[in-house]
C-alpha positions as CSV (number, residue, x, y, z in Angstrom):
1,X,-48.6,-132.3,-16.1
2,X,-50.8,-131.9,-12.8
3,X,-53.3,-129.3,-12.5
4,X,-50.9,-127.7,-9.4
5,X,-47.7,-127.7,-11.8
6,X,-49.9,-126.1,-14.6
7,X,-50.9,-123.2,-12.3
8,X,-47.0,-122.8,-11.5
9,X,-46.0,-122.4,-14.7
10,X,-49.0,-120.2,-15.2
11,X,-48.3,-117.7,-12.8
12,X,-44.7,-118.0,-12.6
13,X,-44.8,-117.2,-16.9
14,X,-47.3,-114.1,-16.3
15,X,-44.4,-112.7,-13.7
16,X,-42.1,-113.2,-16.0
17,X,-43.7,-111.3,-19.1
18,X,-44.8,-108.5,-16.7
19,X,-40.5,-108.5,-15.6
20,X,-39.6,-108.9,-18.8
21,X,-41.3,-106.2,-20.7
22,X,-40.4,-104.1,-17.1
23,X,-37.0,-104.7,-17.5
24,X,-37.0,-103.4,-21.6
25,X,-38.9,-100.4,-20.5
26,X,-35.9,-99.4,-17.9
27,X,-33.0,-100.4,-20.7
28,X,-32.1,-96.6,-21.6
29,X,-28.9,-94.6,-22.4
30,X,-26.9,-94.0,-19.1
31,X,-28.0,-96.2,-17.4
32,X,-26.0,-98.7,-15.5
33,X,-26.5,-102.3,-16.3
34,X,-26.9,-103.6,-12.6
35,X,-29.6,-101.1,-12.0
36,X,-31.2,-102.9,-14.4
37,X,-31.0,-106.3,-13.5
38,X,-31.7,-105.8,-9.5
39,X,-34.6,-103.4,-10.1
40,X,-36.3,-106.6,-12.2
41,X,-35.1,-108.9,-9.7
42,X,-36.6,-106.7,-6.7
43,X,-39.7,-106.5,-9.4
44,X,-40.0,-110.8,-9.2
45,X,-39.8,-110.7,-5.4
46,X,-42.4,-108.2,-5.1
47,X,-44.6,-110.3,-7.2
48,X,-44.4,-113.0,-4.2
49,X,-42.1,-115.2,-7.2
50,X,-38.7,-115.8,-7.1
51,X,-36.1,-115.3,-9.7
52,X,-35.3,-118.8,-11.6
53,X,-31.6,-117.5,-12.5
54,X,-29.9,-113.7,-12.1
55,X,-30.9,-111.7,-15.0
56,X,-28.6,-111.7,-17.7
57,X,-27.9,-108.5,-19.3
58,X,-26.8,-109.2,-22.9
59,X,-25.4,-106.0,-24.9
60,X,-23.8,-106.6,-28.5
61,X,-21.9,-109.4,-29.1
62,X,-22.5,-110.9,-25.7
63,X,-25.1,-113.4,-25.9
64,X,-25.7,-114.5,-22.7
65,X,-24.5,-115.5,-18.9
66,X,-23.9,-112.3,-18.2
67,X,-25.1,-110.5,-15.1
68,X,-23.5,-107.5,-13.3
69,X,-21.7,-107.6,-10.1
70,X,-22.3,-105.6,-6.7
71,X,-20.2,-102.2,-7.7
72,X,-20.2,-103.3,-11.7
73,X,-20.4,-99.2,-13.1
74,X,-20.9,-100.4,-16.8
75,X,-23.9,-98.2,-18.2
76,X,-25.7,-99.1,-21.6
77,X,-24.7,-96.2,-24.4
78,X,-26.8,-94.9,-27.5
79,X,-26.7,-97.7,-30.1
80,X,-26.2,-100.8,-27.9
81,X,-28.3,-104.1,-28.7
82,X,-29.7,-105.0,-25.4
83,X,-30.8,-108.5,-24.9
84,X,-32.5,-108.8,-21.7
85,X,-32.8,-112.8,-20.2
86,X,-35.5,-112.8,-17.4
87,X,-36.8,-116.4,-15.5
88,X,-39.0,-116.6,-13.2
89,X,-40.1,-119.6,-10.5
90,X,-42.6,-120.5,-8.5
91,X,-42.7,-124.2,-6.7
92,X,-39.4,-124.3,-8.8
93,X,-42.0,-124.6,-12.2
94,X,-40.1,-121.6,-14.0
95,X,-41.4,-118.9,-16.9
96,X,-38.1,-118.2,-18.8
97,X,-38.7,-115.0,-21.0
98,X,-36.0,-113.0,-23.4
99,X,-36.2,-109.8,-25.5
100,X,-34.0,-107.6,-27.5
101,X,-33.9,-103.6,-27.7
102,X,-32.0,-100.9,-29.3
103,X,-31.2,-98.1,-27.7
104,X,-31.9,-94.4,-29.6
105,X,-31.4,-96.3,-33.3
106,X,-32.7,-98.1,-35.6
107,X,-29.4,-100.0,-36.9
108,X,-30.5,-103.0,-36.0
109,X,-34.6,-103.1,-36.0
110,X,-34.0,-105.9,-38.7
111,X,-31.9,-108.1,-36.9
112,X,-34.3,-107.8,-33.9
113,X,-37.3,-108.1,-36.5
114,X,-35.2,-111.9,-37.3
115,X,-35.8,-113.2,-34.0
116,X,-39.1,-112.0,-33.0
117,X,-40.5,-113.4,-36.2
118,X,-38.5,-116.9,-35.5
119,X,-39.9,-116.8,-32.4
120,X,-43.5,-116.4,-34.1
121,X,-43.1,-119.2,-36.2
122,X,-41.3,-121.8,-34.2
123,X,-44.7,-121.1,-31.4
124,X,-46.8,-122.1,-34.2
125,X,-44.9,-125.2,-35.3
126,X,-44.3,-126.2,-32.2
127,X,-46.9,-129.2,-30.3
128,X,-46.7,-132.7,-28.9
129,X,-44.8,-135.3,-31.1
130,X,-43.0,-132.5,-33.3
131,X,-39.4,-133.3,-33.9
132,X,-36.6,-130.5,-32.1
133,X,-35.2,-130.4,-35.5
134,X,-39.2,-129.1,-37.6
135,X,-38.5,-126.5,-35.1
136,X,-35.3,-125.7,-35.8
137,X,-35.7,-125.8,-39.7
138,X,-38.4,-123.3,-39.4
139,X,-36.2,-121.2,-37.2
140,X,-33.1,-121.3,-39.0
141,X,-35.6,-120.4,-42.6
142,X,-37.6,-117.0,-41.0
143,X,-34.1,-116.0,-39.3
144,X,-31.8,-116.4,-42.8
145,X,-35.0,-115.3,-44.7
146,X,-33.8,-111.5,-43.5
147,X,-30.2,-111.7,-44.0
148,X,-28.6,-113.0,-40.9
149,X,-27.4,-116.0,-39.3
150,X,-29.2,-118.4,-36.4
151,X,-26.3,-119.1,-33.5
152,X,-25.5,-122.7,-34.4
153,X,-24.8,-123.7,-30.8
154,X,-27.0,-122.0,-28.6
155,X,-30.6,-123.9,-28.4
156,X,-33.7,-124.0,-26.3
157,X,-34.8,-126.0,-23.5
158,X,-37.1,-128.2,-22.0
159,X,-37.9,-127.2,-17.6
160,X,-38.6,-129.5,-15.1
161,X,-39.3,-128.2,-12.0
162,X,-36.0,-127.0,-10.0
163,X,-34.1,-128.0,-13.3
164,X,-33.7,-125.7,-16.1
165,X,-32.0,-127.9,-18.0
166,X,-34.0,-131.0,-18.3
167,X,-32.7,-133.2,-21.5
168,X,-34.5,-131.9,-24.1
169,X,-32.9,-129.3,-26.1
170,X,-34.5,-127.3,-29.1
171,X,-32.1,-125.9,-31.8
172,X,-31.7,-123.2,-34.2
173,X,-31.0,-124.3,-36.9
174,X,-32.7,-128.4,-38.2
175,X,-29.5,-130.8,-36.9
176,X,-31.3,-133.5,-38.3
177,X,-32.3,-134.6,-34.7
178,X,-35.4,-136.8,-34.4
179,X,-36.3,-136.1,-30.5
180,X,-39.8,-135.1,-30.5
181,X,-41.6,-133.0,-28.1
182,X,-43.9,-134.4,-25.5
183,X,-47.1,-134.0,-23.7
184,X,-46.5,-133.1,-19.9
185,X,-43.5,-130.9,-21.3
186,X,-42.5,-127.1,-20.4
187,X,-39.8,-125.9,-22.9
188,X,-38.2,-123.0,-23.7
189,X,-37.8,-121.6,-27.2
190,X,-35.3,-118.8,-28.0
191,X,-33.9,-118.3,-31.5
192,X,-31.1,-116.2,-31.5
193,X,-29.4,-114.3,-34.6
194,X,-26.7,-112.4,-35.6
195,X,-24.5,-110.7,-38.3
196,X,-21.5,-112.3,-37.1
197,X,-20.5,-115.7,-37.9
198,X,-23.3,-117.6,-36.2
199,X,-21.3,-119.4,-32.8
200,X,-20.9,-118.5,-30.0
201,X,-17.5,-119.2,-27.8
202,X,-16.2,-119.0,-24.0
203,X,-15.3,-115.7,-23.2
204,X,-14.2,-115.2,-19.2
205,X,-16.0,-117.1,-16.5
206,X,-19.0,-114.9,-15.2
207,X,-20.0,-114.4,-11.8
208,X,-23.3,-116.6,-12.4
209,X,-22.9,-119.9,-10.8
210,X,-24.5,-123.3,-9.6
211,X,-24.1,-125.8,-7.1
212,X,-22.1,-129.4,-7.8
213,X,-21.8,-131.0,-5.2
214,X,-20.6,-131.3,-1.4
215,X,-17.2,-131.8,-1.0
216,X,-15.1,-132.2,2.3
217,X,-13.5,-128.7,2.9
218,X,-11.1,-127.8,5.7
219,X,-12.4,-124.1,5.8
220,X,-15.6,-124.8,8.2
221,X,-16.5,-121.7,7.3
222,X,-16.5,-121.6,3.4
223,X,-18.6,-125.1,4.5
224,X,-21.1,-123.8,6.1
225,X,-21.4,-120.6,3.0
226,X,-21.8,-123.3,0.3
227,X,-25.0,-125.2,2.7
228,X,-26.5,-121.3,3.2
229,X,-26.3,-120.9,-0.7
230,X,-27.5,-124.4,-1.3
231,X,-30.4,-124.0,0.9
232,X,-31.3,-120.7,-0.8
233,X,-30.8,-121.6,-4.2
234,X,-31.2,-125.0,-4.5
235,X,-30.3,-126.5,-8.0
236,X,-30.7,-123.3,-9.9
237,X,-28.6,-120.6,-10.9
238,X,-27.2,-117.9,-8.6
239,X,-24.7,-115.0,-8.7
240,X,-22.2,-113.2,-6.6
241,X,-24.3,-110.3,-5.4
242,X,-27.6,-112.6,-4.0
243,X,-24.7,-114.1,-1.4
244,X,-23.6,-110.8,0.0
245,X,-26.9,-111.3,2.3
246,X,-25.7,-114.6,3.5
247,X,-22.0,-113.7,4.1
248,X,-20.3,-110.2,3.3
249,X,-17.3,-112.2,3.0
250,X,-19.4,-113.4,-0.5
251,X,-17.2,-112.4,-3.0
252,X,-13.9,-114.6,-1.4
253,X,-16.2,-117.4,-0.5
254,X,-17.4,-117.9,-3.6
255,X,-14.0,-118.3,-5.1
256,X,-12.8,-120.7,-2.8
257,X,-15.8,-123.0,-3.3
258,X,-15.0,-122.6,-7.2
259,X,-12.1,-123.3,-6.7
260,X,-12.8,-126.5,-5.0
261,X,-15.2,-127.7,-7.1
262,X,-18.3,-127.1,-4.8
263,X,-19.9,-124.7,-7.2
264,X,-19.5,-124.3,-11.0
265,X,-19.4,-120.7,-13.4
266,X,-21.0,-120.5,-16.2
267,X,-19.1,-118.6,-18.8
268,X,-19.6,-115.5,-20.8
269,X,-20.7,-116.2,-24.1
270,X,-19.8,-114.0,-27.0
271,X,-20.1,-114.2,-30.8
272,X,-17.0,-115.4,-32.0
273,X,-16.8,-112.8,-34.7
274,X,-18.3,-110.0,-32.6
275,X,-21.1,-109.9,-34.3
276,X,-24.2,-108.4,-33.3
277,X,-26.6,-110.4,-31.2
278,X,-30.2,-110.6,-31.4
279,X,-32.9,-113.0,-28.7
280,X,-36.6,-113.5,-28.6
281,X,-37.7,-116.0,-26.4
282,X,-41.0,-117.7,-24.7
283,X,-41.9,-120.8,-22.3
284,X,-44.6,-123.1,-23.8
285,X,-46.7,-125.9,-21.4
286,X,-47.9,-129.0,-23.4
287,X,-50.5,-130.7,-21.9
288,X,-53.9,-132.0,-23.1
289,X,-53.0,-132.0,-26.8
290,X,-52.2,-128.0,-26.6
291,X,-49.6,-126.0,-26.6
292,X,-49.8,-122.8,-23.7
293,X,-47.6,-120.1,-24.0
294,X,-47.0,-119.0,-20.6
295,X,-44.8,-115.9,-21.2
C-alpha cells in the first residue's frame, strides 16, 4: 500500500465517520427515510469526497441494500432499529462505515450493545496473517455471549480501489476458513446480529444497482444512459435517484438496461424470520505491520 493510497483511505475513512455519525444524529421519529440518506449523501459531496455506494437505510428486519427512491414517503417511527450503511471514496480508495440506533426505546440497546462489542473485538484480533475464520470465531463468541445470533451469510470485505468487493471476505461466525489477512490490505469488518434466525434471504430487487457490462442495444438512447452512468459511476454502486441528473427519463431507462442485462440490482435483504437486525461496522488499512482503522 503506497503512501498516495494510504492518504485515500485516510481521508476518505474520516468523511465517512464524520457522515456516518451525521447520518445517526438525523435518524429521528417522522422523519422520512430518503431525507436521510440524501442529506448524508449531499454531506460526502460537500466534503469534496464522493459517495462509494447510495446509503442504505436498514430499519428492523431489513439488513441491507436498501436505499429510498426519489418520491419514497416511508418515515422512521418510535421503536424502529435503524441501521445506517454509509461509504465513502476518494481516488476510488473507499471508508465503508455502519451503525445501529433505536429510536425513543431502549428494546433493543442489548442487541445493538452485541454488535458494537463484536465490532470491538474482531478490531483487536484482527492484523496481517490472521485467518478470516480467528475473526469470525471471536465474532460469533462476543455476539452469542449476549443472547442473540451472528447472520450466518452476511460477511465483511476486503476494498481495492474502485472495487468493493475485492476477494477477501471476513465472516461472522469461524467457517473454518484458513484465508489470512494480508499486508497492503483495506477490509471491512461488520458483524451483524439478530433475534431472528440468523440468515438473511432475497427479498424484492432494490433500486441499488451496478454496471455489467456493454451490450449491443437497439435503443440508442438507453445506449448512450448506460455510458453517462458508467462514466459517473464507474464500477461502484449506484441508485435510481443519482440518474435523474443524467436523464429524467431515469427511472424507465434504468429498467430497460436491467432488463437487458447492462446493469445488475442488488436485492433487499431481510432476516428470514424477521427478526430484528443489528450492524456495527469499520474499515481497517494494513500496512507496515499495523492495523489503521480509518473510520
Amino acid at each position: 500500500m503506497n503512501e498516495q493510497a494510504l492518504r485515500s483511505l485516510r481521508l476518505a475513512g474520516s468523511i465517512a465517520r464524520e457522515a456516518r455519525e451525521y447520518g445517526i444524529g438525523l435518524v429521528a421519529e417522522g422523519v422520512r427515510y430518503l431525507d436521510v440518506a440524501v442529506e448524508v449523501e449531499e454531506f460526502i459531496l460537500r466534503k469534496g469526497a464522493r459517495p462509494a455506494f447510495p446509503v442504505n437505510v436498514g430499519v428492523n428486519e431489513v439488513a441491507a441494500h436498501f436505499t429510498p427512491n426519489n418520491g419514497d414517503a416511508q418515515r422512521f417511527a418510535r421503536g424502529d432499529v435503524v441501521k445506517l450503511d454509509v461509504g465513502v471514496h476518494v481516488d476510488g480508495f473507499v471508508g465503508d462505515t455502519a451503525a445501529t440506533v433505536e429510536i425513543g426505546t431502549r428494546n433493543w440497546q442489548e442487541l445493538i450493545d452485541a454488535v458494537n462489542a463484536a465490532l470491538r473485538i474482531a478490531l483487536e484480533v484482527v492484523g496481517e496473517g490472521v485467518p478470516v475464520s480467528t475473526i469470525g470465531g471471536a465474532i460469533e463468541r462476543a455476539i452469542k455471549e449476549k443472547g442473540f445470533r451472528p447472520v450466518v451469510n452476511l460477511t465483511g470485505h476486503s476494498m481495492n480501489q474502485y472495487n468493493l468487493h475485492a476477494g477477501l471476505t471476513v465472516p461472522n461466525i469461524d467457517d473454518g476458513m484458513t484465508t489470512k489477512v494480508r499486508d497492503g490490505m483495506a477490509v471491512a469488518i461488520e458483524p451483524f446480529a439478530t433475534n431472528g434466525a440468523g440468515q438473511v434471504v432475497n427479498g424484492k430487487l432494490g433500486n441499488i444497482y451496478r454496471v455489467i457490462t456493454e451490450r449491443p442495444m437497439r435503443d440508442p438512447k438507453a445506449l448512450e444512459f448506460f455510458r453517462q452512468i458508467h462514466t459517473s459511476f464507474g464500477t461502484l454502486p449506484f441508485c435510481e435517484r443519482w440518474c435523474v441528473d443524467i436523464d429524467k427519463r431515469a427511472p424507465s431507462m434504468v429498467k430497460t438496461l436491467l432488463r437487458h442485462g447492462l446493469i445488475s440490482s442488488y436485492p433487499v435483504l431481510k432476516e428470514m424470520k424477521k427478526g430484528i437486525v443489528s450492524q456495527a461496522e469499520h474499515t481497517v488499512a494494513i500496512h507496515d505491520g499495523k492495523v489503521e482503522i480509518t473510520t
